[in-house]
C-alpha positions in Angstrom: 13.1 -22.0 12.0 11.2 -21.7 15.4 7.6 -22.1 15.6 6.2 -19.0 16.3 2.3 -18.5 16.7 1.0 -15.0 16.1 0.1 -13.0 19.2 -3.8 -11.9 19.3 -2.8 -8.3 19.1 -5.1 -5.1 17.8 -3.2 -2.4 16.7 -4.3 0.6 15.0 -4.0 0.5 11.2 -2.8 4.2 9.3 -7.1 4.0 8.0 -8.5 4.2 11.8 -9.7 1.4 12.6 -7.8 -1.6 15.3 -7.1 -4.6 13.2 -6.7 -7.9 15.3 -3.9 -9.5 13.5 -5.0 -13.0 13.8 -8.3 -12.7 13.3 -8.0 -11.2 9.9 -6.1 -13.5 8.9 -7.3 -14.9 4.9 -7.8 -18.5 4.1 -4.6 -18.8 2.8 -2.9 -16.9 5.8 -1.5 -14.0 7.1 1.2 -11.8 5.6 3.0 -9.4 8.4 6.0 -7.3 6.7 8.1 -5.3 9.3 9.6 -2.2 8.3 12.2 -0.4 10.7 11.2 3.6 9.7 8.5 5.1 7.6 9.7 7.5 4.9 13.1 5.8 4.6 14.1 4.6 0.8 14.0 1.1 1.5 11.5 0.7 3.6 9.4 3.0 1.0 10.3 1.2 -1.9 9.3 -2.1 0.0 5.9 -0.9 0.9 5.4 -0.1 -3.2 6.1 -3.7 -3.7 3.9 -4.9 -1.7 1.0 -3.0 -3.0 2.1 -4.4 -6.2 1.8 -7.7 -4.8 -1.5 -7.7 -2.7 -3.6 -8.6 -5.5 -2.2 -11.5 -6.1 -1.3 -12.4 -2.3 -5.0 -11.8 -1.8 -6.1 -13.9 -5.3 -4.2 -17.4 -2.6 -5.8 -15.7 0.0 -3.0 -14.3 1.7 -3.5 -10.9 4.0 -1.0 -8.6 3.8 0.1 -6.0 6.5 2.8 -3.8 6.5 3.9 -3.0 10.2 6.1 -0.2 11.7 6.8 1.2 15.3 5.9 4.4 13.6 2.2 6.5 14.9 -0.7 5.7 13.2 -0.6 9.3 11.7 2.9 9.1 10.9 2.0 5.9 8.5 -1.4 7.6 7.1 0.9 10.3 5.9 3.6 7.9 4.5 0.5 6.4 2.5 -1.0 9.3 1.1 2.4 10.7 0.5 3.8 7.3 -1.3 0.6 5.8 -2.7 -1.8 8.2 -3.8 -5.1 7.1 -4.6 -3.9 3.8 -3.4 -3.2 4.8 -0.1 -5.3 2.6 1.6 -4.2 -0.5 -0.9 -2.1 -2.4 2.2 -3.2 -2.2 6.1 -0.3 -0.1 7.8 -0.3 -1.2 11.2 1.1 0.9 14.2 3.1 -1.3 16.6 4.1 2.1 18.5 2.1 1.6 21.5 3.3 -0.3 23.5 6.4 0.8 21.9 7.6 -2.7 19.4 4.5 -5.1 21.6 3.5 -6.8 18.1 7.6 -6.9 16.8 8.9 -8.1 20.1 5.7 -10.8 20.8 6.9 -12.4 17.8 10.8 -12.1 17.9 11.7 -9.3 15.6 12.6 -6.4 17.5 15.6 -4.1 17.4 16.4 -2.8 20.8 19.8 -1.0 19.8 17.6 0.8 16.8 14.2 0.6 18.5 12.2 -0.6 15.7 11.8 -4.1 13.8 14.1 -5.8 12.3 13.6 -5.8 8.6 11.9 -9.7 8.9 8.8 -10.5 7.1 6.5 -13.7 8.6 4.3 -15.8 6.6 1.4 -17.6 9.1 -1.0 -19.8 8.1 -4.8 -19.9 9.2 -4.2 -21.1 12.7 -1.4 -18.3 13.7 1.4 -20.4 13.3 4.3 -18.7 11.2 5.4 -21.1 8.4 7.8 -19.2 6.6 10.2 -16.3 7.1 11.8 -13.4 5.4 14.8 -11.2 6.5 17.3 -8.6 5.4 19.7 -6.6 6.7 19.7 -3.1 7.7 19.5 -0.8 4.3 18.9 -3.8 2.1 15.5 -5.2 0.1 13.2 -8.7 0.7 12.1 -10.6 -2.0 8.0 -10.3 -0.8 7.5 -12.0 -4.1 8.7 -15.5 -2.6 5.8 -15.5 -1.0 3.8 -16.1 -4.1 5.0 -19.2 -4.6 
């Protein structure tokens, strides 16, 4: 794998406010989880997971973030829409502006679809990604590796 640090990036999360990826990073780290499209089944069914799993990436002090080129509004929607009352369980982050700038800083980005790859990157307090997740177009992660 090749060192990556985590770019010092705000972007605006589907709840309002700018979240500065590395500074909210937990003790334990920082969980980013690409997703190419809101709405879509996989990238839907992903998001449930990780909902299921923030609790317990949270209890090793793990942040999790879900991020998509989508809008801001676009993501609040697929939320509310998805989630419920748990809509704002998982920081949704919107790398749409400048189109892919969090995605492409850190290596994941899709030019011929224009979205992220399906890649999920594990960094630990300092930035620094220590582990790495992908999947191919139309298929699942297993976000619960990152338990272990």
């Amino acid at each position: 794998m090749t060192t990556r640090v985590l770019p010092d990036l705000a972007l605006p999360a589907h709840t309002g406010e700018d979240v500065h990826v590395s500074s909210r990073a937990g003790s334990g780290g920082t969980l980013l989880v690409f997703v190419p499209y809101a709405f879509t089944p996989v990238c839907t069914d992903e998001l449930g997971e990780l909902v299921r799993l923030a609790p317990a990436l949270r209890a090793r002090a793990v942040e999790p973030f879900v991020v998509s080129c989508d809008t801001k509004y676009a993501l609040r929607a697929w939320a509310e829409d998805e989630l419920g009352d748990r809509w704002d369980a998982v920081p949704l982050l919107s790398d749409f502006w400048p189109h892919g700038g969090l995605a492409r800083a850190c290596g994941v980005f899709d030019e011929r679809r224009g979205g992220p790859h399906r890649t999920a990157l594990l960094a630990d307090t300092m930035g620094s990604v220590v582990d790495v997740e992908s999947a191919g177009f139309g298929r699942t992660r297993d976000l619960a590796r990152f338990l272990g």
